[in-house]
DSSP file (Angstrom, degrees, kcal/mol; ACC not computed):
  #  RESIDUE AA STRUCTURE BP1 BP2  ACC     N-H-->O    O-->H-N    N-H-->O    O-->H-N    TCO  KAPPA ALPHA  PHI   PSI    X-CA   Y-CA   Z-CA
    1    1 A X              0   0    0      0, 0.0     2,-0.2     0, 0.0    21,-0.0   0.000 360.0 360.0 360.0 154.5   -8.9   33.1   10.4
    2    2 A X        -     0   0    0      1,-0.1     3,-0.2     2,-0.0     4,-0.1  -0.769 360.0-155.5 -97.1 141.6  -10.5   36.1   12.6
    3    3 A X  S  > S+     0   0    0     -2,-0.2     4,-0.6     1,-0.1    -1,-0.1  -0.275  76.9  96.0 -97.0  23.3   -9.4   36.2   16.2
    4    4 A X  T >4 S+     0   0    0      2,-0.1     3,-0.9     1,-0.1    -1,-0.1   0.947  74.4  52.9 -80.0 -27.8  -12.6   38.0   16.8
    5    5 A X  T 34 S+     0   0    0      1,-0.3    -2,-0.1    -3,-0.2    -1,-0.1   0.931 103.8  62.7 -71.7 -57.6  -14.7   35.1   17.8
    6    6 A X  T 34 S+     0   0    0     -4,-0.1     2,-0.5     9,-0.0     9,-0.3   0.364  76.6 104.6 -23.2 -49.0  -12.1   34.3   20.4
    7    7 A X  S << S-     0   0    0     -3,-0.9     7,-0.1    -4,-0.6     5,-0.1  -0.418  75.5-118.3 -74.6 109.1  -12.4   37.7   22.5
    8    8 A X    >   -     0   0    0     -2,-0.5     3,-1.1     5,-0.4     5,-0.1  -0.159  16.5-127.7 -26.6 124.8  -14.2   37.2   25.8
    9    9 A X  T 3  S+     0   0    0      1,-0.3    -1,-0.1     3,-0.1     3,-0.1  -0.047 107.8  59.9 -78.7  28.7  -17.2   39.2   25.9
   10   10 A X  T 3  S+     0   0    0      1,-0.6    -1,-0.3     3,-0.2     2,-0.2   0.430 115.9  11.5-133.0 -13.1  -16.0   40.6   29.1
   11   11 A X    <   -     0   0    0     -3,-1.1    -1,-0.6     2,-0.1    -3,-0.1  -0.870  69.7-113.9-174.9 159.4  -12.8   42.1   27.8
   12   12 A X  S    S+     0   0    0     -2,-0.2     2,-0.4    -3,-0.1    -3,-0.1   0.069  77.5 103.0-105.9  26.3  -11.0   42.9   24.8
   13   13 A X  S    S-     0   0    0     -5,-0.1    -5,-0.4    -7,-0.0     2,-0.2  -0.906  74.4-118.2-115.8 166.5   -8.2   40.5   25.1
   14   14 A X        -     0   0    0     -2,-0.4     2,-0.3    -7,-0.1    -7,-0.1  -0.445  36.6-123.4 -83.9 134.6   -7.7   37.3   23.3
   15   15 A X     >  -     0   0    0     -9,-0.3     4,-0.9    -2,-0.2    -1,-0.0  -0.647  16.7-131.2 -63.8 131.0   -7.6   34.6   26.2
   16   16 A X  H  > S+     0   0    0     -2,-0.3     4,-0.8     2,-0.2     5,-0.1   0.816 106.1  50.0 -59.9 -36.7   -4.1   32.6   25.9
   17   17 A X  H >> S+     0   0    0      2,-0.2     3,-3.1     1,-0.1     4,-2.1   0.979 113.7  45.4 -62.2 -58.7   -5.8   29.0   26.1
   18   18 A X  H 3> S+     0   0    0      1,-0.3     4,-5.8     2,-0.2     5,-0.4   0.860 116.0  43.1 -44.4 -58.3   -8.5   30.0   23.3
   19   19 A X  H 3X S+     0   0    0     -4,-0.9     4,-2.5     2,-0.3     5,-0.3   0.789 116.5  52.5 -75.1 -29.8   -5.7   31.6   20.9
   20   20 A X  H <X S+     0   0    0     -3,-3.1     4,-4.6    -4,-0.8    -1,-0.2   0.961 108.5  48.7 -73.3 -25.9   -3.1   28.1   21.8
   21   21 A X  H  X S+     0   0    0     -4,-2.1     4,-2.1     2,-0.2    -2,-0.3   0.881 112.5  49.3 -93.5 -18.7   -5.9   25.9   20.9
   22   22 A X  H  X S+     0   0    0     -4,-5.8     4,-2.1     2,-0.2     5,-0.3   0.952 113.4  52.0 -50.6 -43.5   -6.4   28.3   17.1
   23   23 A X  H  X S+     0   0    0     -4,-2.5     4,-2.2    -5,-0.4     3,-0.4   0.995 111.1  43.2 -63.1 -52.3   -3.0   27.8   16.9
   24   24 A X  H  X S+     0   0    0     -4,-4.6     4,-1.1    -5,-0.3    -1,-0.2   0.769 110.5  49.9 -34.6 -64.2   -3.5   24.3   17.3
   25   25 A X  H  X S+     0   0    0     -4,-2.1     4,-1.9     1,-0.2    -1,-0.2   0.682 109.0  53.1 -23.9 -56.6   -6.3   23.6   15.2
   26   26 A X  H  < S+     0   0    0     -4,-2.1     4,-0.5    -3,-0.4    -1,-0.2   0.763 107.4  48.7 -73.3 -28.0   -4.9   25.3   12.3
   27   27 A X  H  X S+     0   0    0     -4,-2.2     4,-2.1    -5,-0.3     5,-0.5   0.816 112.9  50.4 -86.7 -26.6   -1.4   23.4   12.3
   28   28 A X  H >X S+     0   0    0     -4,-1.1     4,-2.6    -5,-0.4     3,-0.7   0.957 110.3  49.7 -73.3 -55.3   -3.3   19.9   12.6
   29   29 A X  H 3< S+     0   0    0     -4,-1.9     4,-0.4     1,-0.3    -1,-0.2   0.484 115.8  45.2-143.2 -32.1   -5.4   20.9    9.8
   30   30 A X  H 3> S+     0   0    0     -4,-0.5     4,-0.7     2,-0.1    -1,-0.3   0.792 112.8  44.2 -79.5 -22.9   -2.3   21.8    8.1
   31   31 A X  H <X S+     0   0    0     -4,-2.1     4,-3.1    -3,-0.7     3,-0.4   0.821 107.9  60.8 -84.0 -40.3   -0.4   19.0    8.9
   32   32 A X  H  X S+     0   0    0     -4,-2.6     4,-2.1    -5,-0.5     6,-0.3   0.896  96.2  64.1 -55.2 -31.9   -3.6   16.5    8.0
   33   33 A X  H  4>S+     0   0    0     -4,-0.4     5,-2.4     1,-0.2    -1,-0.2   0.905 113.6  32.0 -66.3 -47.6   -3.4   18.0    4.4
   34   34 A X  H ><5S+     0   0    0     -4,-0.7     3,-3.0    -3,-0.4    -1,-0.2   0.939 116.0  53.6 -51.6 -62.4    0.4   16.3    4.1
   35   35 A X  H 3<5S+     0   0    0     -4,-3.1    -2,-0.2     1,-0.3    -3,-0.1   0.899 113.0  38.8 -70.5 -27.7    0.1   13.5    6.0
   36   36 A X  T 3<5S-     0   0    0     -4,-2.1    -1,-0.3    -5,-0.2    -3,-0.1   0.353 107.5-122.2-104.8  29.9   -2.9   12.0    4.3
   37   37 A X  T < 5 +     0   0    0     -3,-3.0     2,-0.6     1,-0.2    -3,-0.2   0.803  48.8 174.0  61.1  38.6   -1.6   13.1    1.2
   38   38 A X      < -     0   0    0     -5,-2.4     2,-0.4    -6,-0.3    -1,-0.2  -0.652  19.2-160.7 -87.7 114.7   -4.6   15.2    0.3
   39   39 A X        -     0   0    0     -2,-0.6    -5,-0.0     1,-0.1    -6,-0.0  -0.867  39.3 -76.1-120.2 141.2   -5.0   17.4   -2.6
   40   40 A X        -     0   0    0     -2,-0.4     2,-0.5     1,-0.1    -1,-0.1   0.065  38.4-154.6 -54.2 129.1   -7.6   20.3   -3.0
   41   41 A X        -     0   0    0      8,-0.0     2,-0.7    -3,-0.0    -1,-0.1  -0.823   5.1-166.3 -74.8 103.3  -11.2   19.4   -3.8
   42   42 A X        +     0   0    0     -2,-0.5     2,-0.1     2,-0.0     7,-0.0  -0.732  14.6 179.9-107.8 104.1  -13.4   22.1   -5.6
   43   43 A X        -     0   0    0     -2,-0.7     3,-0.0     1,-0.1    -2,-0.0  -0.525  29.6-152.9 -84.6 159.4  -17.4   21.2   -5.5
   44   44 A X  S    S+     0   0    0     -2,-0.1     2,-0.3     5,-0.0    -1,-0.1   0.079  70.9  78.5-123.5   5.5  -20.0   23.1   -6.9
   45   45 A X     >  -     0   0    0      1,-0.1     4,-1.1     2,-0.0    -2,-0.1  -0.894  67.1-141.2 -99.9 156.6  -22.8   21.8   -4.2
   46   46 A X  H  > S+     0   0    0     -2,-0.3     4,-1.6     2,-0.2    -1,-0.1   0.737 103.5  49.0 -54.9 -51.5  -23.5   22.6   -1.1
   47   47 A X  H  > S+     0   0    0      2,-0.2     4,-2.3     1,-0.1     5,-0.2   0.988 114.8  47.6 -35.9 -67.0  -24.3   18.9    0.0
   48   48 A X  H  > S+     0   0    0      2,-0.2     4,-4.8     1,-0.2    -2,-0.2   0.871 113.6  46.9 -48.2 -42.6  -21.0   17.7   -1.5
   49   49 A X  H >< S+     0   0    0     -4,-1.1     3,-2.4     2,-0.2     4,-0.4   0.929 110.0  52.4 -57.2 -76.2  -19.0   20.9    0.2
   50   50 A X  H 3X S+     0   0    0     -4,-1.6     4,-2.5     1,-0.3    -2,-0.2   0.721 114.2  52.2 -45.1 -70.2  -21.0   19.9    3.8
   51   51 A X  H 3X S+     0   0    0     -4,-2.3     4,-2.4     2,-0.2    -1,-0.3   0.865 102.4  51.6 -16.0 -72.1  -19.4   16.2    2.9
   52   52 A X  H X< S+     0   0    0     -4,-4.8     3,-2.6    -3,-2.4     4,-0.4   0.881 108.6  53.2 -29.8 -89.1  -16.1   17.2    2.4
   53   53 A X  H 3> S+     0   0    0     -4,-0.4     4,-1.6     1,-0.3    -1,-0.2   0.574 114.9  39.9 -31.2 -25.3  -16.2   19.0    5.9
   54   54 A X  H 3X S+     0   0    0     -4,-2.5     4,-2.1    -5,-0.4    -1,-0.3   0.992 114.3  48.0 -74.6 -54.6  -17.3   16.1    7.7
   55   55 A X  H <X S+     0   0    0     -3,-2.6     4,-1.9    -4,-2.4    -2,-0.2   0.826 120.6  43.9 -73.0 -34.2  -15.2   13.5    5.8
   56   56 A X  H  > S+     0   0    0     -4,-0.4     4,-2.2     1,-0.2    -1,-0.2   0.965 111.9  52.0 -59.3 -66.0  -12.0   16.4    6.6
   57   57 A X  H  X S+     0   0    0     -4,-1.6     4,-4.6     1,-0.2     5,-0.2   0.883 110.8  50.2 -64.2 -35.5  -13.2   16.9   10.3
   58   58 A X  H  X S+     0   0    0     -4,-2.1     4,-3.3     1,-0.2    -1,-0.2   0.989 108.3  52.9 -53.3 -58.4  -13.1   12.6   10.8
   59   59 A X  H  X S+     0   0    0     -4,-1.9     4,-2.0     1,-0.3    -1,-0.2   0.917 104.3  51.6 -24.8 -75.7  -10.0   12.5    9.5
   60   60 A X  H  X S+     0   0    0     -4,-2.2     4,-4.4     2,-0.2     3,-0.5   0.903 110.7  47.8 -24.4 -63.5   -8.9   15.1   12.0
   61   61 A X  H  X S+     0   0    0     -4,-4.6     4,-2.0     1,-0.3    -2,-0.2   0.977 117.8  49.9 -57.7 -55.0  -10.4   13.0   15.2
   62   62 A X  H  X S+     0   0    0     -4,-3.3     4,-1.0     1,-0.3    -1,-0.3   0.695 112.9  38.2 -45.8 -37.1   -8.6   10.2   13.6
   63   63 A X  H  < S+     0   0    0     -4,-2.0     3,-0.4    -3,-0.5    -2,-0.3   0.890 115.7  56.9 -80.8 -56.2   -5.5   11.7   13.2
   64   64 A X  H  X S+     0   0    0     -4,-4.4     4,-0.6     1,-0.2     3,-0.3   0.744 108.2  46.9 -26.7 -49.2   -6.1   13.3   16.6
   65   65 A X  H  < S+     0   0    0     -4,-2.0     4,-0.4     1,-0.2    -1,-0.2   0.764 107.8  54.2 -84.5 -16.7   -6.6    9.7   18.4
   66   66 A X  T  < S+     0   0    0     -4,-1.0    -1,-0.2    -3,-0.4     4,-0.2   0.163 105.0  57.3-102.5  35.2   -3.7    8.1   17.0
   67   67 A X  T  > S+     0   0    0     -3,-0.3     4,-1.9     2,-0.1    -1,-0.2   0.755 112.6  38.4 -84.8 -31.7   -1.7   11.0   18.3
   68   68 A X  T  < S+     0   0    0     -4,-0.6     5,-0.3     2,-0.3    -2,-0.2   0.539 114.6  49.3-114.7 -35.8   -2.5   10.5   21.4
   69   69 A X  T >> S+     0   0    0     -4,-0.4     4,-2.7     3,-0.2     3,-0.6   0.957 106.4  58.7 -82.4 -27.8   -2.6    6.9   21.5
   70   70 A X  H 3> S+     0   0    0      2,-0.2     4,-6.1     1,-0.2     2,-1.1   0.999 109.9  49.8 -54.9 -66.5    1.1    7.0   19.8
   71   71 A X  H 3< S+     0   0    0     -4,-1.9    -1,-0.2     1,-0.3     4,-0.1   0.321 116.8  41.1 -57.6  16.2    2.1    9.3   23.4
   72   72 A X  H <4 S+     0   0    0     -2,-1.1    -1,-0.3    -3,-0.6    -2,-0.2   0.573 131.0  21.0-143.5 -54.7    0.7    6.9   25.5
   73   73 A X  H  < S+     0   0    0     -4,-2.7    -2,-0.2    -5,-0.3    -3,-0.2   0.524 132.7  17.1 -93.6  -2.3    1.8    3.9   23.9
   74   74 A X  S >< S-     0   0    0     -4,-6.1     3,-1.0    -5,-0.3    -1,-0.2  -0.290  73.9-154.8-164.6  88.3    4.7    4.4   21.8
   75   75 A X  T 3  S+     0   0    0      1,-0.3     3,-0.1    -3,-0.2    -4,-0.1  -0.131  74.5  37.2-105.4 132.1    6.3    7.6   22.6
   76   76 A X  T 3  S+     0   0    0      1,-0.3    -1,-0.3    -2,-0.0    -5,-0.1   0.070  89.1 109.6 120.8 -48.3    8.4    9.1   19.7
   77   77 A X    <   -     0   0    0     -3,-1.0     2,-0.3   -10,-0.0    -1,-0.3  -0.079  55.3-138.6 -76.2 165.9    6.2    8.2   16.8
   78   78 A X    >>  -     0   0    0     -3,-0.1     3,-2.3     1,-0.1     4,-0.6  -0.902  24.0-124.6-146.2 136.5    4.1   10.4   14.7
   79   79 A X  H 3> S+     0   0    0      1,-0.3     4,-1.3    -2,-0.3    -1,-0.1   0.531 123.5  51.5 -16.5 -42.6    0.6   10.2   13.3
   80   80 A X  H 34 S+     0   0    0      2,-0.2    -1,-0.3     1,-0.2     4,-0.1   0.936 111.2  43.9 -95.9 -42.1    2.6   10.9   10.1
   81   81 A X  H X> S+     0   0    0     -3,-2.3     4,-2.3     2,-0.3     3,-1.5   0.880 114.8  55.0 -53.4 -61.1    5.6    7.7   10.7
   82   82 A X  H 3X S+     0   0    0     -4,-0.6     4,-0.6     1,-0.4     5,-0.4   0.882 109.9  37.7 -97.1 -65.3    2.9    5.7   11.6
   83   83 A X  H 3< S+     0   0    0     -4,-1.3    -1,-0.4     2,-0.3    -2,-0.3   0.418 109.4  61.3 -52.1 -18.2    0.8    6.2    8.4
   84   84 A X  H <4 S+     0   0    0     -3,-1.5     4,-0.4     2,-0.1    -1,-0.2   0.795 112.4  42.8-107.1 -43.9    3.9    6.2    5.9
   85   85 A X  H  < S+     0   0    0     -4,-2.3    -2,-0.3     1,-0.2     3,-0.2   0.529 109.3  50.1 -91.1  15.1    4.6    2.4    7.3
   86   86 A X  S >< S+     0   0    0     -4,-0.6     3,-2.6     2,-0.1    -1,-0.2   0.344  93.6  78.9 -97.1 -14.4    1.2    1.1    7.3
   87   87 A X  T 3  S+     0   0    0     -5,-0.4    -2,-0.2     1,-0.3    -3,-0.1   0.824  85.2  69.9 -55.7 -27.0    1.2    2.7    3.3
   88   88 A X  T 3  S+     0   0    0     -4,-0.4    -1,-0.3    -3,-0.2     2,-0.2   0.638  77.1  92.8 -60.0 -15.6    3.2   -0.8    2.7
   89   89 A X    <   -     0   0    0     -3,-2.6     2,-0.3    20,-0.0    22,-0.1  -0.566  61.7-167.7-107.5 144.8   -0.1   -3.0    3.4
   90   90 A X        -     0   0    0     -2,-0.2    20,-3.0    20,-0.0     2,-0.8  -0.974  13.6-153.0-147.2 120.8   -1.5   -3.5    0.2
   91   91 A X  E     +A  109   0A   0     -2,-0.3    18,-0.3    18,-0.3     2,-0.3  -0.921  26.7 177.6-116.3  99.4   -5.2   -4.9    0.1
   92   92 A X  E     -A  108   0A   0     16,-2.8    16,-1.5    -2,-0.8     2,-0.3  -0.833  25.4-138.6-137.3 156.5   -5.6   -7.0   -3.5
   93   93 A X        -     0   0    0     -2,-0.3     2,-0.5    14,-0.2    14,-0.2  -0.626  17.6-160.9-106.4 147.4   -8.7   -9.2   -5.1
   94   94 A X        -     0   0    0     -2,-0.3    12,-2.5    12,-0.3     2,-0.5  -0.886   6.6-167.8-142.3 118.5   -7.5  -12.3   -6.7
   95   95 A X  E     +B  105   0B   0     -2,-0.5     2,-0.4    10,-0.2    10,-0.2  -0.813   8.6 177.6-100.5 136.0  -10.0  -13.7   -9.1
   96   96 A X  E     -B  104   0B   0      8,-3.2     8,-2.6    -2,-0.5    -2,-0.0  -0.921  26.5-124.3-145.7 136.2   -9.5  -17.1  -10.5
   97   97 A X  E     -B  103   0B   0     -2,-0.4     2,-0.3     6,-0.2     6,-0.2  -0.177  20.1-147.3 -53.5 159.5  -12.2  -19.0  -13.0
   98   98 A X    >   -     0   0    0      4,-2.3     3,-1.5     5,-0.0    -1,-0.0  -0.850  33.1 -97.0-130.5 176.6  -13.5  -22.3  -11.9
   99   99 A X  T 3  S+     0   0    0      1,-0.3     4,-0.0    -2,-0.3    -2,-0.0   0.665 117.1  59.0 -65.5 -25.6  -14.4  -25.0  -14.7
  100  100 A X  T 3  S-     0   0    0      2,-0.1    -1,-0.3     1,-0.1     3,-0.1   0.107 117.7-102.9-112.3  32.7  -18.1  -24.1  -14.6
  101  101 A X  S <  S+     0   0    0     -3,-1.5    38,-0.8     1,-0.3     2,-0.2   0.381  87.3 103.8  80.1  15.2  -17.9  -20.8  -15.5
  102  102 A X        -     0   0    0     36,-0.2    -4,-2.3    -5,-0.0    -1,-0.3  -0.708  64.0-122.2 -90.0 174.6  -18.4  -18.7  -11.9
  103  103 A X  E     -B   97   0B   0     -6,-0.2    33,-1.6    -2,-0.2     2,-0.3  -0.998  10.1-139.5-131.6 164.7  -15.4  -17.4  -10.3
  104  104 A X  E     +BC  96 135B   0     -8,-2.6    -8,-3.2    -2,-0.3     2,-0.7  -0.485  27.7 174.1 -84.3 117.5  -13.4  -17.5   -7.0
  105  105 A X  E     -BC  95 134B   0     29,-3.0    29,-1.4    -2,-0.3     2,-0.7  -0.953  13.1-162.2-148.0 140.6  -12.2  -14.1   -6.0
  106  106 A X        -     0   0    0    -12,-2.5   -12,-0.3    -2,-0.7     2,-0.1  -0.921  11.6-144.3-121.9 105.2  -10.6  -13.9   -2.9
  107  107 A X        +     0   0    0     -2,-0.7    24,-0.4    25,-0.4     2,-0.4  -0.372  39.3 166.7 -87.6 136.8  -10.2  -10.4   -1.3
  108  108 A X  E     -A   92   0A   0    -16,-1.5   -16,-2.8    -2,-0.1     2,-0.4  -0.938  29.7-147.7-152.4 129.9   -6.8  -10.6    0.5
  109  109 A X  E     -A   91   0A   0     -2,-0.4   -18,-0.3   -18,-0.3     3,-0.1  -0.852  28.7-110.6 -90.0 158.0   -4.1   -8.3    2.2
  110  110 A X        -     0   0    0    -20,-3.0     2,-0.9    -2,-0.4    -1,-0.1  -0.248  36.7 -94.4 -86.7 175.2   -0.6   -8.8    2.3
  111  111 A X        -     0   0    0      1,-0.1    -1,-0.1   -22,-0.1     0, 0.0  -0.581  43.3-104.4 -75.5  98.9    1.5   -9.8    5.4
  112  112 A X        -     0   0    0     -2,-0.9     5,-0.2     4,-0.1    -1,-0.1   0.053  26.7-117.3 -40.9 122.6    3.0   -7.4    7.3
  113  113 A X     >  -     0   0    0      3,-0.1     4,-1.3     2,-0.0    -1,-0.0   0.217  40.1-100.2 -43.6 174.9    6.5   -6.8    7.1
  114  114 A X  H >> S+     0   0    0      1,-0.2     3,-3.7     2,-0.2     4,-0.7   0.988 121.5  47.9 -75.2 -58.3    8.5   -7.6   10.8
  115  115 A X  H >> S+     0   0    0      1,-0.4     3,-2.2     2,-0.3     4,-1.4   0.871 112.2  56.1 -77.3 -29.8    8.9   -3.9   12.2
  116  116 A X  H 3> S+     0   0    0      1,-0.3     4,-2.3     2,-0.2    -1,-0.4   0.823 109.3  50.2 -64.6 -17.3    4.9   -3.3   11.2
  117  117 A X  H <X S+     0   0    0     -3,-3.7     4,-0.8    -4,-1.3    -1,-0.3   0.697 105.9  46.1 -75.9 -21.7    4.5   -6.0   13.2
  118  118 A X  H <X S+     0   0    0     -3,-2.2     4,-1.1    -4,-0.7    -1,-0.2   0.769 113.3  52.0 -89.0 -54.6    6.3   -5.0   16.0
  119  119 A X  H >X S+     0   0    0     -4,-1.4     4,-5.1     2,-0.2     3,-1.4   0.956 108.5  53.4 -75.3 -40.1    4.5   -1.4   15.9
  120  120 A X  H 3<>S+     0   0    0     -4,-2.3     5,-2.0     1,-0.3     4,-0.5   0.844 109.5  49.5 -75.0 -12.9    1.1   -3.2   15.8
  121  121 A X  H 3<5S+     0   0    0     -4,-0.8    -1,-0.3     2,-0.1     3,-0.3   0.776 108.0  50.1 -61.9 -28.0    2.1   -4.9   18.7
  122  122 A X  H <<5S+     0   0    0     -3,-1.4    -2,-0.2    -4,-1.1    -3,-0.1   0.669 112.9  46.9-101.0 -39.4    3.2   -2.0   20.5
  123  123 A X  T  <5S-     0   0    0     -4,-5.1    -1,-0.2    -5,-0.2    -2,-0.1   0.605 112.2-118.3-100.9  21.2    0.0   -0.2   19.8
  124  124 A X  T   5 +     0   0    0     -4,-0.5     2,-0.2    -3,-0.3    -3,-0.1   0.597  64.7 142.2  39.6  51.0   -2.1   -3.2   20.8
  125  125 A X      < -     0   0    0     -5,-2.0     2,-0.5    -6,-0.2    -1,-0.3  -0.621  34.7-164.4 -96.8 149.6   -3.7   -3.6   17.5
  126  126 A X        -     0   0    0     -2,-0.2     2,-0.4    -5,-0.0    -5,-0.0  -0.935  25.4-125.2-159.0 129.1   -4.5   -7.3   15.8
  127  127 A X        -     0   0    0     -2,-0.5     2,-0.2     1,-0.0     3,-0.1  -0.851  37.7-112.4 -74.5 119.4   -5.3   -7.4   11.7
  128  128 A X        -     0   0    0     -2,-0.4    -1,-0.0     1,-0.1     3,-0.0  -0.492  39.5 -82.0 -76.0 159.6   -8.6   -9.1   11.3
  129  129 A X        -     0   0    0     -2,-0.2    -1,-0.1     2,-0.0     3,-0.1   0.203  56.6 -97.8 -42.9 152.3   -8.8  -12.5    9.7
  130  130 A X        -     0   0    0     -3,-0.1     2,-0.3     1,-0.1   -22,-0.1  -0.185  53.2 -92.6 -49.2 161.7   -8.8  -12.4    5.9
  131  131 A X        -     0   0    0    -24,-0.4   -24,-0.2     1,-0.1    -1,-0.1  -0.830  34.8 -95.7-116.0-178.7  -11.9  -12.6    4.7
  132  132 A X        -     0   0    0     -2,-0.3   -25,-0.4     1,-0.2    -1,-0.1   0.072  54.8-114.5 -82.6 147.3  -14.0  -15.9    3.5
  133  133 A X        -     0   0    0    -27,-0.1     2,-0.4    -3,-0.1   -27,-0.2  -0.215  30.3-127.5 -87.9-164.7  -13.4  -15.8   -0.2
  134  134 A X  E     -C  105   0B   0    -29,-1.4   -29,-3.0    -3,-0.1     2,-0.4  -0.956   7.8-143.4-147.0 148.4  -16.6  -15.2   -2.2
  135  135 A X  E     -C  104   0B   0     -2,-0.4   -31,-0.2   -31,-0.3     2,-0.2  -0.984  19.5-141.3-125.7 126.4  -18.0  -17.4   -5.3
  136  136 A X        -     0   0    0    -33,-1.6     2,-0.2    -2,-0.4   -31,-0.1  -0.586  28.3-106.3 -84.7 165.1  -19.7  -15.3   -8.1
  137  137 A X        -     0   0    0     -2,-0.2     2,-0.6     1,-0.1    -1,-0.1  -0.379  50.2 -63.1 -28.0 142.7  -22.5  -16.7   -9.5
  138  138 A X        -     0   0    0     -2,-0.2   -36,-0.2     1,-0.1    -1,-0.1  -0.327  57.0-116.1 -51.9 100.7  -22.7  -18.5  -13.2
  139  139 A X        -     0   0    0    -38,-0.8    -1,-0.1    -2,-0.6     2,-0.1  -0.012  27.9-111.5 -50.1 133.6  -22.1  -16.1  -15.8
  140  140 A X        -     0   0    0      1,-0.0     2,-0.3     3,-0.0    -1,-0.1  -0.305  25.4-149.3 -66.7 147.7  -25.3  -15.4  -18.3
  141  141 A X        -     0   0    0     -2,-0.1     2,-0.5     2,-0.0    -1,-0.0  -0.732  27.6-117.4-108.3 164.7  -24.6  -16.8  -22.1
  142  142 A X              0   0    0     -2,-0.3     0, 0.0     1,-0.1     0, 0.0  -0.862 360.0 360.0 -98.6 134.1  -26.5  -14.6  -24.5
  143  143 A X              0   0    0     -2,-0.5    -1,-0.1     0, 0.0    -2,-0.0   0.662 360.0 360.0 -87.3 360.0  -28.9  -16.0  -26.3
C-alpha cells in the first residue's frame, strides 16, 4: 500500500496516528483472511468485485465489534477463540414424511456445549428460539 495518501498536505512527514491506524488496518485485514477461514476469490465483474469489498469490509466491522466487545466484556479472548468455539454449533434440517404425502422439516441447531454456554453468558448473548417447524405442501403426482 502507498504511504503517499497519508502525508499531510502541510508537510512531508507521515503523521504517527495516520501510519498506526495503516498498520492497523492492514493486520486486521490480514488476520480476517485466517480467522474466517477465507480463501481468494477471483471475479471477472465489476459488480461482483464491488460485492466482494463490501461483503470483506462487513466482515471487518464484525470482526472489529466483537473485538471490542470481547475487551470490555471478557478480557483475554480473541475474535479468533471466539469464532473457533462457536464453529461447534451446527445448524441441520430434519425432514420427515407424513402419511399424506407433505413433509415436516424442522430447521434446528444443536445445543451448546457447557463452556459455549458460559462464554455466551459472559458476552450477554441469548440463542433465539428454534424455529416453528414448517409443513411442505402435498407433493404433485404426474399425470
Amino acid at each position: 500500500m502507498s504511504e503517499e495518501p497519508l502525508r499531510p498536505k502541510y508537510g512531508g512527514e507521515l503523521r504517527s496516528d495516520a501510519y498506526l491506524l495503516l498498520v492497523t488496518v492492514e493486520e486486521a485485514f490480514k488476520n480476517l483472511k485466517g480467522d474466517l477461514a477465507i480463501r481468494p476469490i477471483f471475479h471477472q465483474l465489476e459488480a461482483r468485485i464491488e460485492a466482494h469489498v463490501f461483503i470483506a469490509f462487513l466482515a471487518y466491522c464484525l470482526h472489529v465489534t466483537l473485538a471490542r466487545r470481547l475487551r470490555a466484556l471478557a478480557p483475554g479472548l480473541t475474535p479468533r477463540s471466539v469464532l473457533e468455539k462457536f464453529a461447534a454449533m451446527q445448524m441441520i434440517d430434519v425432514h420427515l414424511p407424513t402419511t399424506d404425502g407433505r413433509e415436516l422439516l424442522l430447521t434446528r441447531y444443536t445445543q451448546p456445549e457447557p463452556e459455549l454456554k458460559l462464554l455466551l453468558n459472559k458476552l450477554k448473548l441469548e440463542l433465539p428460539a428454534q424455529p416453528p417447524p414448517k409443513i411442505t405442501p402435498s407433493a404433485l403426482t404426474p399425470l
